[in-house]
C-alpha positions in Angstrom: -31.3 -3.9 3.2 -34.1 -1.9 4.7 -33.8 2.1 5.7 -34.4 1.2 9.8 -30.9 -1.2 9.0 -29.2 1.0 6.9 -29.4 3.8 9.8 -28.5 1.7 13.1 -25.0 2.1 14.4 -23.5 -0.9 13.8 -24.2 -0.7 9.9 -23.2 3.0 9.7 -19.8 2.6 11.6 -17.9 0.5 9.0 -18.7 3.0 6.3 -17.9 6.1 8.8 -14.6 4.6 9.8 -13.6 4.1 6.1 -14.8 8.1 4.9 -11.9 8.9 8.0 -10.0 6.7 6.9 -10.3 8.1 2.7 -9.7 11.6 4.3 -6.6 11.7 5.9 -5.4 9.6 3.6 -6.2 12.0 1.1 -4.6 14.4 2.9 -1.5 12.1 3.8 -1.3 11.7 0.1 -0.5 15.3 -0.5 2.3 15.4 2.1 3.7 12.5 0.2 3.9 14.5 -2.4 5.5 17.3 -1.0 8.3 14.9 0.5 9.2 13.3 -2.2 9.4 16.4 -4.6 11.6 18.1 -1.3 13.7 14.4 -1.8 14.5 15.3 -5.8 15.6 18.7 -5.1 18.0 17.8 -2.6 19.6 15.0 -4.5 20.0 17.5 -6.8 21.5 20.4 -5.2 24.6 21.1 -3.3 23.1 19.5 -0.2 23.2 15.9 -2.4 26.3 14.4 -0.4 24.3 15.7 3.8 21.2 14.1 1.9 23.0 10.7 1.0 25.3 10.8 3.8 23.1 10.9 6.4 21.0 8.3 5.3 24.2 6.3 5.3 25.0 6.8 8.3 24.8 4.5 11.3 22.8 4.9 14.4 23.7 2.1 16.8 23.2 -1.2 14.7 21.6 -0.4 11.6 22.1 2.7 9.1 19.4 5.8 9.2 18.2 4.2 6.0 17.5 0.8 7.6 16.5 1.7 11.0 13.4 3.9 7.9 13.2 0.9 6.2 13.3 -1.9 8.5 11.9 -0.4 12.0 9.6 3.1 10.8 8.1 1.1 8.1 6.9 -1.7 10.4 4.9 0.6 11.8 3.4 1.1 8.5 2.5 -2.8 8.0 1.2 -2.8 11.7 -1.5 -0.3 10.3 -2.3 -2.2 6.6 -2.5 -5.6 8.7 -5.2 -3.9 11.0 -6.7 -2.0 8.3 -6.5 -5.1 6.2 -8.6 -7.3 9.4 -11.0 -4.8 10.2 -12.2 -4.4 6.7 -12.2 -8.4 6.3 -14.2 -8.6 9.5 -16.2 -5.4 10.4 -15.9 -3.4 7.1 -16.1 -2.9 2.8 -14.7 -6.6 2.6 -16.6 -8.1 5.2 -19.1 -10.0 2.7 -17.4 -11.7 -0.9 -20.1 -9.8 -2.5 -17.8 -7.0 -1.3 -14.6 -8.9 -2.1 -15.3 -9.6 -5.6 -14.9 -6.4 -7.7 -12.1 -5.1 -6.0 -10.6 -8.6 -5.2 -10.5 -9.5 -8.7 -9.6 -5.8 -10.0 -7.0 -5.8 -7.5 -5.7 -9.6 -8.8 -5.6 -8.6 -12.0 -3.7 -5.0 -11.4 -0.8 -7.0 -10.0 -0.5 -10.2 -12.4 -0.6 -7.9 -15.7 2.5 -5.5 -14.4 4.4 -7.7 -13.0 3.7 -9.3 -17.0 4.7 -6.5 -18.6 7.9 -6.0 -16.6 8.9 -9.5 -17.4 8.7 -9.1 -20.6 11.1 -6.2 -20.9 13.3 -8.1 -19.0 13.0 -11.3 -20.0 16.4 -13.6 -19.9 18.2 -11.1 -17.4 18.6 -12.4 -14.3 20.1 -9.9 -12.6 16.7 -7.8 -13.2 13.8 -10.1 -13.0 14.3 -10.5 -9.6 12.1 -7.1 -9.7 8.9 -8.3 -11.2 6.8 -7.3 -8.4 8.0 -3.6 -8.3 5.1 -2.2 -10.2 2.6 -4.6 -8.8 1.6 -2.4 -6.1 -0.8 0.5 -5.8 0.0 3.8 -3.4 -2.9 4.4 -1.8 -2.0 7.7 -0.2 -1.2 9.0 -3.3 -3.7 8.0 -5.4 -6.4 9.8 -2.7 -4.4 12.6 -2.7 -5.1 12.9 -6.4 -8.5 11.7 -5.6 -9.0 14.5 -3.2 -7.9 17.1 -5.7 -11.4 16.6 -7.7 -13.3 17.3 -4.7 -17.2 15.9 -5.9 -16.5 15.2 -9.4 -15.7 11.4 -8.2 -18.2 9.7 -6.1 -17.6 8.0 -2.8 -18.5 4.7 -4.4 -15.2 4.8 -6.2 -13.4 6.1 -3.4 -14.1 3.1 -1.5 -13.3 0.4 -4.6 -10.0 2.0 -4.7 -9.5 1.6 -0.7 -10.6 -1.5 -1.1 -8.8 -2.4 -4.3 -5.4 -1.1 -2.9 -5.6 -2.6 0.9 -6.0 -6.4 -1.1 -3.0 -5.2 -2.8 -1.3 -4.6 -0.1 -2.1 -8.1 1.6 -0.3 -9.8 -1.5 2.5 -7.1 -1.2 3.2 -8.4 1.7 2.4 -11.8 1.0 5.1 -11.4 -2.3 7.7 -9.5 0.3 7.9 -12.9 2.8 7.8 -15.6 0.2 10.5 -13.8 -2.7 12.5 -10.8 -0.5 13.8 -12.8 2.6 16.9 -13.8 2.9 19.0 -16.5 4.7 16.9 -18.0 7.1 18.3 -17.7 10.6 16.3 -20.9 11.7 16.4 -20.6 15.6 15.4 -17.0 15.6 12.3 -17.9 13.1 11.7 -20.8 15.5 11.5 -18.1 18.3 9.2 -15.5 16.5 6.8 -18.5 16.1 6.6 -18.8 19.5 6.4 -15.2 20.4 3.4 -15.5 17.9 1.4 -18.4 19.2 1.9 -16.1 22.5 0.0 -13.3 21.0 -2.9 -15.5 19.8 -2.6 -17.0 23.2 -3.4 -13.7 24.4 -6.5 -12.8 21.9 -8.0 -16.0 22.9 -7.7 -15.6 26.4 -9.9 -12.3 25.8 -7.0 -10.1 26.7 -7.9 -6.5 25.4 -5.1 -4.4 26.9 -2.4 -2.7 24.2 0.2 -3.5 26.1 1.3 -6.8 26.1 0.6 -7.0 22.4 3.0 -4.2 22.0 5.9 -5.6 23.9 5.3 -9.0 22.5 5.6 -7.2 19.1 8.3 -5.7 19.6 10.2 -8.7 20.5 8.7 -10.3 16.6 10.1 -7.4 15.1 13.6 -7.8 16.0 13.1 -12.1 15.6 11.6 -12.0 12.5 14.5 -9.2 11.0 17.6 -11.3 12.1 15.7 -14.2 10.8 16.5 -13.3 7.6 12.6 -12.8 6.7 11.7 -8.7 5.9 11.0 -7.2 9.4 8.3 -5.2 8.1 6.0 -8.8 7.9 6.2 -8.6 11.4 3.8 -5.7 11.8 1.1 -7.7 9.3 1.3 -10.5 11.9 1.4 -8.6 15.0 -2.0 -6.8 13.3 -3.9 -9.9 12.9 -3.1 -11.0 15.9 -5.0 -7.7 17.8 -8.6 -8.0 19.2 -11.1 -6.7 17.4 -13.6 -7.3 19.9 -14.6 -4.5 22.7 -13.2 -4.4 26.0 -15.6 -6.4 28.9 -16.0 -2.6 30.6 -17.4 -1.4 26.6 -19.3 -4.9 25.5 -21.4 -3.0 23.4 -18.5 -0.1 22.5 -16.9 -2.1 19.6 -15.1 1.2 18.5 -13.1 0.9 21.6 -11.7 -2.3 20.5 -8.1 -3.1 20.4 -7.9 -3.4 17.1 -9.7 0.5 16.6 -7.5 2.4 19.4 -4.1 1.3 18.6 -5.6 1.7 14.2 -6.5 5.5 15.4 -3.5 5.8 17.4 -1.2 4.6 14.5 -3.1 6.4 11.7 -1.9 10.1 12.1 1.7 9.5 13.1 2.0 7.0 10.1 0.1 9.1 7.4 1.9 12.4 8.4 5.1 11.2 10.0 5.8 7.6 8.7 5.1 7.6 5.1 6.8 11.0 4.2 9.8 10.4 6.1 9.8 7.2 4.0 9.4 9.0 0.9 12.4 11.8 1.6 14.6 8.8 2.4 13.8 7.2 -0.9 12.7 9.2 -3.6 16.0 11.5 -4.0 17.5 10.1 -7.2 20.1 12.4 -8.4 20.0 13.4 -11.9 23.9 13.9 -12.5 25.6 12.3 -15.0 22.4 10.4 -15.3 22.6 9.2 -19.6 19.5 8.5 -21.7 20.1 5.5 -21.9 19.0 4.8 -18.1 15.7 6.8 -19.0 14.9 3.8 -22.0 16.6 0.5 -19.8 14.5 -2.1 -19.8 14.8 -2.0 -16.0 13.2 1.3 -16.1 10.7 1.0 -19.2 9.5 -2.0 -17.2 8.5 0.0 -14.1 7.1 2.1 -15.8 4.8 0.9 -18.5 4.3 -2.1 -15.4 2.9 0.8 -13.4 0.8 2.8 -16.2 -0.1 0.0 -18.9 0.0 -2.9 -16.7 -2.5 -1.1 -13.9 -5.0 -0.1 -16.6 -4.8 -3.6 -18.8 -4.8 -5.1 -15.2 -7.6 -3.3 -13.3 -10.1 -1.9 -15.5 -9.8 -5.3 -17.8 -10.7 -7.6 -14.6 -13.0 -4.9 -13.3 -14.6 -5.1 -16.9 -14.8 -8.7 -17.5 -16.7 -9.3 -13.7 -18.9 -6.1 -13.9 -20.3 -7.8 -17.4 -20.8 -11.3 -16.4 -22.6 -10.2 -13.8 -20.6 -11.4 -10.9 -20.6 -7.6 -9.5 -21.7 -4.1 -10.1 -20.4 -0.5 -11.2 -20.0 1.1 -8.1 -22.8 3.1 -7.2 -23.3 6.7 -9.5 -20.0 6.0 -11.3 -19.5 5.6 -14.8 -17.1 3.5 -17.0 -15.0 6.3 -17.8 -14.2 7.5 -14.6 -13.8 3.6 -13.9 -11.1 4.0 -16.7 -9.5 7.4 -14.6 -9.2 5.2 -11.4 -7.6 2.2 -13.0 -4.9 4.9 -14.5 -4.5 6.1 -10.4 -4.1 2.8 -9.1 -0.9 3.1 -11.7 0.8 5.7 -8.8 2.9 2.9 -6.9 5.0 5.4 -5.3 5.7 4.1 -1.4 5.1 0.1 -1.6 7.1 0.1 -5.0 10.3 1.1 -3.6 10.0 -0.6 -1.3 10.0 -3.6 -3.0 12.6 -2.2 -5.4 15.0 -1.6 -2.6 14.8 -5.5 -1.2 14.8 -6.8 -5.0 17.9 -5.0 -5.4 19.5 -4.3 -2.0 22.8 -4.0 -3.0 22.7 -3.0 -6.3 22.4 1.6 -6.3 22.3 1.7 -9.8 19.8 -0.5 -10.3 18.0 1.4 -7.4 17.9 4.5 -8.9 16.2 2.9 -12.4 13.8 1.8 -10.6 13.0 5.1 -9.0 13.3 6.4 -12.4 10.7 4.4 -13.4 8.4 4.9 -10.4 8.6 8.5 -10.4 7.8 8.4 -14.3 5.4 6.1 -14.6 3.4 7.3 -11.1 3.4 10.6 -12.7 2.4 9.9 -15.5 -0.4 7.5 -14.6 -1.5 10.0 -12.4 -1.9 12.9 -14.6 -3.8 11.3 -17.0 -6.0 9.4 -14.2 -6.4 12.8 -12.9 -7.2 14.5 -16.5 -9.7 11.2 -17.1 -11.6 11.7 -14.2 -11.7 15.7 -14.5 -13.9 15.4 -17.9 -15.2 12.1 -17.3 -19.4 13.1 -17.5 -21.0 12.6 -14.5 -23.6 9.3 -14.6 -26.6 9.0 -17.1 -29.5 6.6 -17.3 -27.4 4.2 -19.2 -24.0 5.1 -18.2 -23.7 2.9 -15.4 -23.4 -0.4 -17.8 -20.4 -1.7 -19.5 
């Protein structure tokens, strides 16, 4: 690409968005952590039974802890569906010379987890059902940590693990509406179709108000979650249904696109609002007459090692493999070790995780809390050493950049 290219507008704004985007995730990722340490404490103090009973508690329809779960975190997939689409069309994954590290990377740190957890659990039924638990990667707190080591880790690698995580988070959600839906409720998935052909109706009639995609959505949300399929899917397809191109008074504004204003409009109130409310909600486990032999379950061990062993084996081991036959390079001014450091974070699977733990075992608490066991051991664990990695790792040489 020549310098006069590199420098117009429309080559700089992908890259741009995406350094916003790293930042206040970054940021986001730190508030994550705050909530869900705040979560821990309360479950274990005298405030335990207000913590759990409000969450239990009903607020017209659904409980607090389903109208979180079901409603706040739609919001959540509305924002990875249009992150995932802008970056597919405009952005890092726009090309499948950009898809191909981080697609296979990202392939690879989901199949080896979700391995490793079946083989701790092998020949239990009741537990297998959660194979996918450790398959996901938090990206908010994996920037967070990220963020922490300031210009010790380039931007290059920065962007392979956006990149990396939001092609996780398509087959998250992919996994979520083909293995954690329930009883299908066949007219009201009949009707959510429709109300979906609507909304591509609308994007190819050129219509670029917010609007009637909003109200339309919000009539999918509440098919799609007495369909019996996760309601949260609906915000992925409500997202790809959203314009990306500009509005006929900005032709040549693309930033003031659909898809950008309601992304920018989601973004804060999701990142500081969304995701740690999410977090408080879920990550109390209380420790009381908690026995060892929960911490060494093969339930939990199987999170756990899924998310450190399995996201290493997984992501650096396909990252390795593609970088050496050629099909893809080291991201720019990084080295192999500090490739190693951000395998170890993509091991922090913190929000998506329990979220797929609490639909693999919905009505199961004590399977629930092993598996936040063995998210909040194994995220912490992968992140400390991804963190103590990338701290020492020596910055780039001559030769440092092969593999």
């Amino acid at each position: 690409m020549s310098p006069t290219n590199i420098h117009s507008p429309h080559n700089r704004r992908p890259f741009s968005m995406l350094r916003e985007f790293l930042d206040s995730s970054a940021s986001g990722g730190l508030v994550l952590m705050g909530a869900a340490a705040l979560a821990l404490a309360v479950a274990n103090s005298p405030l335990a039974p207000a913590y759990f009973g409000a969450l239990s508690s009903y607020l017209g329809p659904l409980s607090m802890s389903h109208w979180i779960n079901d409603a706040l975190m739609a919001l959540f997939f509305l924002l990875v569906g249009l992150e995932i689409k802008r970056e597919m069309l405009d952005g890092q994954l726009s090309s499948w010379n950009r898809r191909i590290l981080p697609g296979v990377a990202a392939l690879g740190g989901m199949v080896a987890p979700a391995l490793i957890y079946l083989a701790f659990n092998a020949g239990d039924p009741a537990t297998m059902r959660g194979w996918a638990i450790p398959a996901a990667t938090d990206i908010a707190f994996a920037l967070g940590v990220l963020s922490l080591l300031g210009k010790r880790v380039p931007t290059s690698l920065k962007v392979f693990l956006a990149a990396l995580a939001i092609i996780d988070d398509l087959g998250a959600v992919i996994i979520i509406a083909l293995f954690y839906s329930g009883a299908l409720d066949v007219p009201a998935l009949g009707g959510a179709a429709l109300v979906l052909t609507g909304l591509v109706v609308l994007n190819r009639m050129g219509v670029t108000r917010l609007w009637p995609y909003l109200m339309l959505g919000a009539l999918l949300w509440y098919l799609v979650l007495i369909s019996g399929v996760h309601a949260t899917v609906a915000g992925v397809l409500l997202a790809l249904t959203i314009p990306l191109r500009p509005s006929p008074a900005r032709p040549d504004d693309i930033e003031h696109s659909p898809l950008h204003r309601l992304e920018h409009a989601l973004h804060g109130a999701v990142t500081f609002l969304v995701i740690p409310i999410f977090g408080f909600a879920n990550a109390g486990v209380s420790f009381s007459g908690l026995s060892l032999g929960a911490l060494t379950d093969d339930l939990t061990l199987g999170v756990a090692l899924g998310l450190l062993v399995g996201k290493l084996v997984g992501v650096f081991g396909s990252a390795y493999l593609v970088i050496r036959a050629g099909w893809a390079d080291m991201p720019a001014g990084a080295t192999r070790f500090q490739l190693l450091g951000v395998s170890l974070l993509c091991g922090i699977g913190f929000t998506m995780s329990l979220f797929i733990g609490l639909l693999a075992f919905a009505e199961q608490p004590l399977l629930q809390g092993e598996v936040k066991i063995g998210i909040l051991a194994g995220s912490l664990v992968a992140g400390l050493l991804g963190y103590a990695i990338l701290r020492v790792a020596p910055r780039e040489t001559p030769a440092a950049n092969r593999l």
